[in-house]
C-alpha positions as CSV (number, residue, x, y, z in Angstrom):
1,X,150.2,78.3,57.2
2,X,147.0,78.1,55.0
3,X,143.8,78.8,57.3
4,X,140.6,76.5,55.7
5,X,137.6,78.2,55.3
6,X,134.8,76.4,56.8
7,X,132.0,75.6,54.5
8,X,128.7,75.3,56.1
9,X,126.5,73.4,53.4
10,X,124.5,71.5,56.0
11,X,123.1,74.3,57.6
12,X,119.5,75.2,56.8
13,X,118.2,79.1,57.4
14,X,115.1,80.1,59.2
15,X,113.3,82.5,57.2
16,X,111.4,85.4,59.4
17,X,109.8,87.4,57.1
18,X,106.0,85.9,57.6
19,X,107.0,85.8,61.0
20,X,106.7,89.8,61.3
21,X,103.3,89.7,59.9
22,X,101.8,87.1,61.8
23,X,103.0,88.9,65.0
24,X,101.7,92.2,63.7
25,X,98.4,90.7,63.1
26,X,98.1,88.5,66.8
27,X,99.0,92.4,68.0
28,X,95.6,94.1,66.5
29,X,93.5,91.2,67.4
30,X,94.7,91.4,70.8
31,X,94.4,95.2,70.7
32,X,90.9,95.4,69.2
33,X,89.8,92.1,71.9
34,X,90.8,94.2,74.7
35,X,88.9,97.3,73.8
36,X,85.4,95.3,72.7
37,X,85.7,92.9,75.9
38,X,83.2,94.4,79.0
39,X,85.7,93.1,81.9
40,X,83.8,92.1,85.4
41,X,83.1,95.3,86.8
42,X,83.3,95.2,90.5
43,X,80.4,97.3,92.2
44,X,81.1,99.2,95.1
45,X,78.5,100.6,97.9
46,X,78.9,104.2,98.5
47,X,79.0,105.1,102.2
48,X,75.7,106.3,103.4
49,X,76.0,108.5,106.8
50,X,73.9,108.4,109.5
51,X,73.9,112.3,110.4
52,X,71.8,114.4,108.3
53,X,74.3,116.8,107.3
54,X,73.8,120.4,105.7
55,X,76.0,122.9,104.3
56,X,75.0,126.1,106.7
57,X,73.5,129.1,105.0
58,X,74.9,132.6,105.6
59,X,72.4,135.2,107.4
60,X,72.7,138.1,105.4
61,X,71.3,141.2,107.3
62,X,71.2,144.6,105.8
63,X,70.6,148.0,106.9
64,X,69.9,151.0,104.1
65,X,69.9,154.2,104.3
66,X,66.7,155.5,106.0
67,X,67.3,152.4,109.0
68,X,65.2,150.0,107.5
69,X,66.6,146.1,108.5
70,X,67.0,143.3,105.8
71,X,67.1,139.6,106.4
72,X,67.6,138.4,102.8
73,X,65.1,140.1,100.6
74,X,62.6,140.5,103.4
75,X,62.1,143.9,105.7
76,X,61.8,143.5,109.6
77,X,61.7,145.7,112.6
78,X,64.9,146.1,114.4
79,X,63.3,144.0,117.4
80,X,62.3,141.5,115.7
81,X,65.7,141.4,114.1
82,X,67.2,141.2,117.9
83,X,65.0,138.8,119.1
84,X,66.2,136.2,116.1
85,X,69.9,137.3,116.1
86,X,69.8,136.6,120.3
87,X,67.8,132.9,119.6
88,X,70.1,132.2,117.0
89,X,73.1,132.4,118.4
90,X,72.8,132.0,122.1
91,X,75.4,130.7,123.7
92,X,78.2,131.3,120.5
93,X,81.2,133.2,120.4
94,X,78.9,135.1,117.4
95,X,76.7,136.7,119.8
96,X,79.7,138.2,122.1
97,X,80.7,140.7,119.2
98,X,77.1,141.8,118.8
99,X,76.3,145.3,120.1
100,X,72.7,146.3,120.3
101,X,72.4,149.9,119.5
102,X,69.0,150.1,121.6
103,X,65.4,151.5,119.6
């Protein structure tokens, strides 16, 4: 039994050389479009509050060696020292650990 080989002479080829290039080109264009282009660029309102809302500062009292009393930087009697730390916190849980050691 003799097999016949099939001759294709009709059959054309499709050459895809150029067609490597072309797409590598179409690629950078597209590439180099997409960075240059300014898209719409939604705008967005911020959320405004409507409480006036501030970080609270620490209350840094000091007390040196010879009994002098610090609020910051500044010096103050002891009394005057009680009479802010009792308005200040009136009413907290703060003011229930406070111990007044009497002038």
């Amino acid at each position: 039994m003799k097999f016949r080989k099939k001759s294709h002479k009709n059959e054309s080829e499709v050459y895809t050389d150029s067609l490597n290039d072309i797409l590598f080109i179409l690629l950078m264009l597209f590439l180099i479009v997409s960075t240059v282009a300014n898209p719409n660029i939604v705008k967005v309102a911020n959320p405004k509050g409507s409480k006036n809302t501030k970080a609270k500062q620490d209350i840094v009292i000091t007390l040196d060696k010879d009994q002098n009393y610090f609020l910051g930087q500044n010096k103050f009697p002891k009394k005057a020292l009680t009479l802010f730390y009792q308005l200040r916190f009136a009413g907290s849980e703060a003011s229930a650990g406070y111990a007044d050691g009497g002038d």
